[in-house]
VEXDREN-2710 file (C-alpha; in Angstrom, 1 decimal):
% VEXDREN-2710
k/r/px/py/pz
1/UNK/-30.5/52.5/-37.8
2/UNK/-28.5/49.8/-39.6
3/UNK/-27.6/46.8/-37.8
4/UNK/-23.9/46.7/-37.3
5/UNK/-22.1/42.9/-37.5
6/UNK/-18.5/43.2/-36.0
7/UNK/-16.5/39.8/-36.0
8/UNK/-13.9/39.5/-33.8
9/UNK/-10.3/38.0/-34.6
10/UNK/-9.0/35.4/-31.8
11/UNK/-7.0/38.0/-30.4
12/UNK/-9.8/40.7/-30.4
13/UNK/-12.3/38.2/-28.7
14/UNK/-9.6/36.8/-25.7
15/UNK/-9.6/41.0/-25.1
16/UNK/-13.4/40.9/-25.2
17/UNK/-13.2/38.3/-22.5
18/UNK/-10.3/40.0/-20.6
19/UNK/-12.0/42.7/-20.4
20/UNK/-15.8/41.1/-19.6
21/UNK/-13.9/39.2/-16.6
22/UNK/-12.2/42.8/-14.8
23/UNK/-15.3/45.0/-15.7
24/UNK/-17.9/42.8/-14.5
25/UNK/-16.3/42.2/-11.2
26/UNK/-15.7/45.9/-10.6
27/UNK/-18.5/47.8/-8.4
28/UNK/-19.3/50.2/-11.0
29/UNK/-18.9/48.4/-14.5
30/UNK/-20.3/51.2/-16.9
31/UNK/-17.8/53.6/-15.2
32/UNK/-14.6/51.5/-14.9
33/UNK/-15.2/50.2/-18.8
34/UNK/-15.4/53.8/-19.1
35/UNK/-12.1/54.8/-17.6
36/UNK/-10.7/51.8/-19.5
37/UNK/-11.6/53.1/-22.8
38/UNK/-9.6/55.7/-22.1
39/UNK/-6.2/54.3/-21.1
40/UNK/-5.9/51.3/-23.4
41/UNK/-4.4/51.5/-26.8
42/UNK/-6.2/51.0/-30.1
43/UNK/-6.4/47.6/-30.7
44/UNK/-9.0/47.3/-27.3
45/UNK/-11.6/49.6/-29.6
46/UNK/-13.8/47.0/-30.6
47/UNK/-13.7/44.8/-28.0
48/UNK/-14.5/47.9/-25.8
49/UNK/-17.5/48.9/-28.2
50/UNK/-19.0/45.9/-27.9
51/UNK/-18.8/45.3/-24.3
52/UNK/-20.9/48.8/-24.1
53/UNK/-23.2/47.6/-26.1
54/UNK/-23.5/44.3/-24.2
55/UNK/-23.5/46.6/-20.5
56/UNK/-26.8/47.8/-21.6
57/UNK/-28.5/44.3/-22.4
58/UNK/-27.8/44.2/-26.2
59/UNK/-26.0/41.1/-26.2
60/UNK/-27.1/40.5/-30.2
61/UNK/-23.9/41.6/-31.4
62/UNK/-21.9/38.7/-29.8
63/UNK/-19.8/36.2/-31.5
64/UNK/-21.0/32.8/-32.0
65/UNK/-17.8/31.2/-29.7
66/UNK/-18.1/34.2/-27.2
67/UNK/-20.3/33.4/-23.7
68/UNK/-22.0/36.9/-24.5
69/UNK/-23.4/34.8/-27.4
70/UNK/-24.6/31.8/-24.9
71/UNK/-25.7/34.7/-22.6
72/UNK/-28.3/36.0/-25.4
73/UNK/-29.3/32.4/-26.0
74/UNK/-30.6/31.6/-22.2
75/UNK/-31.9/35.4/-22.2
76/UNK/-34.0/34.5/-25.5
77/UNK/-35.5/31.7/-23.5
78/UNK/-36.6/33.3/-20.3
79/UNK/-39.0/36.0/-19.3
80/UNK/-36.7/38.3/-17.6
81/UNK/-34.9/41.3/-19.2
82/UNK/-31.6/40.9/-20.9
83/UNK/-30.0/43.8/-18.3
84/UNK/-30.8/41.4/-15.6
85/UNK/-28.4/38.9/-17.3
86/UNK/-25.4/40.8/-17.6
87/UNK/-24.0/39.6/-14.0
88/UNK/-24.2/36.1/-14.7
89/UNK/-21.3/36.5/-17.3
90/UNK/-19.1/35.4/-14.4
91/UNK/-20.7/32.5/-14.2
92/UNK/-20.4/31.2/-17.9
93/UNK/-17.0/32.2/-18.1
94/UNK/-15.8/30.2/-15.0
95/UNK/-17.9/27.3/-16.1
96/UNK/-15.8/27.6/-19.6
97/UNK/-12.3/28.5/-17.5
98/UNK/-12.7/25.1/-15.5
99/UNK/-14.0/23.3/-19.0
100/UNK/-10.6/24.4/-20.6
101/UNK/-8.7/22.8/-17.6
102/UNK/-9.2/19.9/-17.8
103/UNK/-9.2/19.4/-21.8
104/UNK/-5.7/20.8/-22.6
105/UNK/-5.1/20.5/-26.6
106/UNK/-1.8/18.7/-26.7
107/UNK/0.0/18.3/-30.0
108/UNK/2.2/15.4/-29.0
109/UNK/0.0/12.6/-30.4
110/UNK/-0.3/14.3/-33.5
111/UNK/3.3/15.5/-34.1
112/UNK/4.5/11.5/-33.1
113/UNK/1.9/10.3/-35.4
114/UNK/3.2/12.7/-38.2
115/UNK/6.3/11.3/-37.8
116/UNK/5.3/7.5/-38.3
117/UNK/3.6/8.4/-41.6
118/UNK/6.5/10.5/-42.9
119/UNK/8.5/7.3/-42.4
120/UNK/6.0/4.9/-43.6
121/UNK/6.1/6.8/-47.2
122/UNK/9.7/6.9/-47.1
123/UNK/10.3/3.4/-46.5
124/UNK/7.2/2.7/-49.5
125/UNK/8.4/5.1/-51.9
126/UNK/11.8/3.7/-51.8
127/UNK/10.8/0.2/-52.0
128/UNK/8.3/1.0/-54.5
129/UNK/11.2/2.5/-56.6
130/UNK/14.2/0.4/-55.8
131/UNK/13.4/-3.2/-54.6
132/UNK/10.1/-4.1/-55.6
133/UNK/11.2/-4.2/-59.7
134/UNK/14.0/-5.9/-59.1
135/UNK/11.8/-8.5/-57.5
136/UNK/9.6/-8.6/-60.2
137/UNK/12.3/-8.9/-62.4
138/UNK/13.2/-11.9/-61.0
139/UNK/10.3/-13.6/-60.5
140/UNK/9.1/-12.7/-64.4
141/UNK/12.6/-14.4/-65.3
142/UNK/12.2/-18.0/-64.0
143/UNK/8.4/-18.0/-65.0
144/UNK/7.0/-17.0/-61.6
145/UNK/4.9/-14.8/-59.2
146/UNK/5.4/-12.6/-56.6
147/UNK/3.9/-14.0/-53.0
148/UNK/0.0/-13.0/-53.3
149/UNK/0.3/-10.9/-50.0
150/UNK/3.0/-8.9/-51.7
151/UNK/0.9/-8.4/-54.5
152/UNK/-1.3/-7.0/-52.2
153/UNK/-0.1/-4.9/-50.5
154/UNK/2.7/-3.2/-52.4
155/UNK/1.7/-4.1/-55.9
156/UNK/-0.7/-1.1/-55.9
157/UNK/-4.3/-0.9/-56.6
158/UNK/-6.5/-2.2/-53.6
159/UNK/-3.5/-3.0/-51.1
160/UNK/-2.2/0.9/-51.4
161/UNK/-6.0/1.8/-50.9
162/UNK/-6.0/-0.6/-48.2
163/UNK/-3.0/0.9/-46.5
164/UNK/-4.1/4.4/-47.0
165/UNK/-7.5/3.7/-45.8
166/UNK/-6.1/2.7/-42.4
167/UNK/-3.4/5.5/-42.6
168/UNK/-6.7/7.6/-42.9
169/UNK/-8.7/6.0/-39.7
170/UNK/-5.6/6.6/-37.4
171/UNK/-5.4/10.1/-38.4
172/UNK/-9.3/10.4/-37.7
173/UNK/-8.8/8.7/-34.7
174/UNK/-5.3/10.4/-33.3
175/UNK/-6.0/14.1/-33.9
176/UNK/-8.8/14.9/-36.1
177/UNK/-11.9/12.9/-33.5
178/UNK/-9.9/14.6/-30.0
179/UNK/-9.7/17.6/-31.1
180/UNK/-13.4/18.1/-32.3
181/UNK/-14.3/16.9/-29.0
182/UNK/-12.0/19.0/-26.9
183/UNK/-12.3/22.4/-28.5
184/UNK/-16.3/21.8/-28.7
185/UNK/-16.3/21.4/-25.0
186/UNK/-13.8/24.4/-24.6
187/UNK/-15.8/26.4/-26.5
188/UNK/-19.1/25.5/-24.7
189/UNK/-20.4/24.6/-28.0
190/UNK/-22.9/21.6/-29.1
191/UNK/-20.9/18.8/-29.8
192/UNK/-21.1/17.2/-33.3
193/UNK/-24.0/14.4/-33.9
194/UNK/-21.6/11.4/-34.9
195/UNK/-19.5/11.8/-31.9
196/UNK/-22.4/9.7/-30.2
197/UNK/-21.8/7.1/-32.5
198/UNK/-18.3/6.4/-31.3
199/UNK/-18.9/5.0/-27.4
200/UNK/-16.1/6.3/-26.2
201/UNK/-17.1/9.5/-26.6
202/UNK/-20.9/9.0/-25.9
203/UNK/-20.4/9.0/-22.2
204/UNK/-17.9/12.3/-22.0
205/UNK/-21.2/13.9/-23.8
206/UNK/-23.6/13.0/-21.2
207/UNK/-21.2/14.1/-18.5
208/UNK/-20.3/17.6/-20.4
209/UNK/-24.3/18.6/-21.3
210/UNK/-25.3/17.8/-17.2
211/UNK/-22.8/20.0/-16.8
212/UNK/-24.0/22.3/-19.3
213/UNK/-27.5/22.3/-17.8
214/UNK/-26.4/23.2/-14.3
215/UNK/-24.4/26.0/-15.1
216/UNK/-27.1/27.5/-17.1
217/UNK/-30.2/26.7/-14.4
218/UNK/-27.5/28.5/-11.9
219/UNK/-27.8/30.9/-14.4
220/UNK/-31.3/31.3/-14.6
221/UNK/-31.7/30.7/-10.8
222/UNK/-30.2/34.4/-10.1
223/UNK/-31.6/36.1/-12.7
224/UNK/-34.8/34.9/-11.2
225/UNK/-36.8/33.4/-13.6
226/UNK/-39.7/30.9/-12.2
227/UNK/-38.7/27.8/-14.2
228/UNK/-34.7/27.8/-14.2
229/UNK/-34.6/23.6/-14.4
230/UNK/-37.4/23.9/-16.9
231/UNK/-35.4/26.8/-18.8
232/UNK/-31.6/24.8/-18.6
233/UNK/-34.0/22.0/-20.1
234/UNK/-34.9/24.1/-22.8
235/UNK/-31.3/25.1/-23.9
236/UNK/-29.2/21.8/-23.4
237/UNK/-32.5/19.2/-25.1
238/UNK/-29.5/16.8/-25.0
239/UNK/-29.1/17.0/-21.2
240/UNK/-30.4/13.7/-19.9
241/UNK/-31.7/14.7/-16.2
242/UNK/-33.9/11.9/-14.6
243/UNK/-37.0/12.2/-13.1
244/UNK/-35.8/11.3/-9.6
245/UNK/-32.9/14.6/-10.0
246/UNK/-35.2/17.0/-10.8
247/UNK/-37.7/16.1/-8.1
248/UNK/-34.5/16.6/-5.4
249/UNK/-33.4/20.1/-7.2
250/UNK/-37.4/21.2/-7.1
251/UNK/-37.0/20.9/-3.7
252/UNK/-34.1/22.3/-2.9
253/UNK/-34.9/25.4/-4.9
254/UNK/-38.0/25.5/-2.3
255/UNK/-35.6/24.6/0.1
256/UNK/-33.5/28.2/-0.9
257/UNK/-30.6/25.6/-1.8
258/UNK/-30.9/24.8/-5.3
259/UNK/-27.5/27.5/-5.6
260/UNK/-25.5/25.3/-3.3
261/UNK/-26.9/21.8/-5.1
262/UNK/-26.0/22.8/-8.6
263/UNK/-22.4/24.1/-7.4
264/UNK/-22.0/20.5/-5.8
265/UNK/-23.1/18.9/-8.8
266/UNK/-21.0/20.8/-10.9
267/UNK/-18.0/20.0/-9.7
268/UNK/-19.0/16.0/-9.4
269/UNK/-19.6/16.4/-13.4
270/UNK/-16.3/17.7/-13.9
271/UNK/-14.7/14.9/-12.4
272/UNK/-16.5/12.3/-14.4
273/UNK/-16.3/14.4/-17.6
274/UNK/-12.6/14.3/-17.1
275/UNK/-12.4/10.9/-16.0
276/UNK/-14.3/9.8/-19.2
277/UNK/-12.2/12.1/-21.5
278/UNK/-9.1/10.6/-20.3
279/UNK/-10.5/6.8/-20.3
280/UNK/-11.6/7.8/-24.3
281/UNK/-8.4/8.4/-25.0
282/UNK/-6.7/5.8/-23.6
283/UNK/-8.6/3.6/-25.6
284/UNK/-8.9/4.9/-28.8
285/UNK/-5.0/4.8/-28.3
286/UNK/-5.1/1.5/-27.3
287/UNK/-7.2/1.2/-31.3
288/UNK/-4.4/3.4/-32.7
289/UNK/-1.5/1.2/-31.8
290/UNK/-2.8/-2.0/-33.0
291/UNK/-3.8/-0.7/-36.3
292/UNK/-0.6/1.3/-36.7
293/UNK/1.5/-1.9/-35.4
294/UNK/-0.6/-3.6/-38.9
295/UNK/0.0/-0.7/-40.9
296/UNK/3.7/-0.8/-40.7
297/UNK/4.5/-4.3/-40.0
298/UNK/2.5/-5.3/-43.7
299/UNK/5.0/-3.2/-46.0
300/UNK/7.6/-5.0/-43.7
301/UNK/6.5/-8.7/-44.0
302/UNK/5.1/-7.7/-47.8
303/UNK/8.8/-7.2/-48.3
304/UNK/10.9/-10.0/-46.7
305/UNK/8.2/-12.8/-48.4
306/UNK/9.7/-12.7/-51.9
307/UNK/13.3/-13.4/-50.3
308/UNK/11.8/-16.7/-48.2
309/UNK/10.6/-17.6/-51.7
310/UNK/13.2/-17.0/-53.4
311/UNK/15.5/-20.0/-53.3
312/UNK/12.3/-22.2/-54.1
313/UNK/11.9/-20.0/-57.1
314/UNK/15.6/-20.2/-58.3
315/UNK/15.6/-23.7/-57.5
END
């Protein structure tokens, strides 16, 4: 039979997860999805189709963002069979629900820095157009130059690209670098590679693939594989465990407490993962405003040189 690939849309796949939530906590789920497919309207179809398909361990037909899709990943890896999985959906998806709390996507930064640009081109067009040739004008009439800084930096060539340029690393920095980070750790996903080259970052990444790790040896815990740590290792590589940790969580899964020990530590790597996100931002805030306090106070001072100058050039 051919394979069939269904994508979901963003609504489809929060009804894919609505659903996965009230099924899987329901004593029978084959029957009550069952039931539901019955009562709800058309637009539950495919959502409904695939959670069948994933209630009897096919879990290839999950999108790439959805934690059936993370699900088929840690099932790839151990030794038990995918049917054995299908309770710990739960799991992933309050491990996800608690990762969304505390990175809310806020559009206030962005909107405010919006804002600043729209009047920084205002204010550059119009002196680009209006005052700027009638300083040159001047100048070019008693035989002299406009002040070199002026030149610079609204005379056009490298001062625009200048100006631009830092427009360019604020925006990066304001929205573009938060938001990667956020919706990767929303999403559960791998964040990108050159996050860990900005240090504010590089500790919120350590914090969120611990985190990462636990949840999915939790995971492999009650499935009962042998080798859950050694499995969680597997699919977070960037997950930096010491020695010392794994010796403690070795023992407590002898112990019959590694459940309880990775729930603790959970919920210790939340708080530091939040802590560090909010400390990244306050920072690279802190970066914003002094570059943005330089990228509109140059047009200004630019502006008010050739008047200071002026009755030394008259004269």
């Amino acid at each position: 039979m051919k394979k069939v690939n269904i994508t979901l849309s963003k609504v489809e796949s929060a009804y894919l997860a609505q659903l996965s939530d009230i099924v899987l906590h329901a004593d029978e789920p084959t029957a009550t999805l069952e039931e539901l497919s019955h009562q709800l309207s058309a637009k539950y179809k495919r959502p409904i189709f695939l959670l069948q398909n994933f209630l009897t361990g096919d879990f290839s037909k999950a999108n790439v963002k959805s934690q059936w899709a993370v699900l088929n990943q840690l099932a790839n890896h151990g030794e038990q069979p995918n049917i054995n999985y299908i309770n710990q959906y739960p799991i992933l998806a309050e491990a996800q629900q608690k990762l969304q709390e505390i990175t809310p996507q806020k559009l206030s930064s962005a909107i405010y820095f919006a804002l600043l640009l729209l009047v920084y081109v205002i204010v550059f067009t119009i002196y680009q157009i209006k005052v700027l040739p009638v300083f040159y004008d001047l100048f070019a009439s008693v035989n002299a130059e406009l002040p070199a800084y002026t030149q610079l930096v609204l005379g056009g060539g490298s001062g625009i690209i200048l100006e631009f340029a830092l427009w360019f690393i604020v925006a990066v920095c304001a929205g573009i670098l938060p938001w990667l980070v956020k919706n990767s750790i929303r999403n559960c996903q791998k964040l990108p590679k050159y996050l860990l080259f900005f240090p504010t970052y590089k500790v919120s990444a350590t914090a969120y693939y611990h985190y990462l790790w636990s949840v999915y040896a939790r995971v492999y815990l009650n499935t009962n594989e042998d080798n859950p740590l050694q499995l969680a290792s597997e699919n977070v590589p960037n997950a930096k465990i010491s020695n010392d940790e794994l010796i403690l969580l070795k023992k407590a899964q002898q112990m019959g407490r590694l459940s309880k020990q990775l729930s603790q530590k959970e919920n210790e790597l939340l708080v530091k993962l939040k802590s560090h996100i909010k400390v990244g931002e306050i920072i690279i805030n802190i970066l914003i405003t002094i570059v943005m306090l330089y990228a509109l106070s140059a047009p200004i001072i630019a502006m008010y040189l050739p008047i200071f100058q002026m009755g030394a050039v008259v004269s």
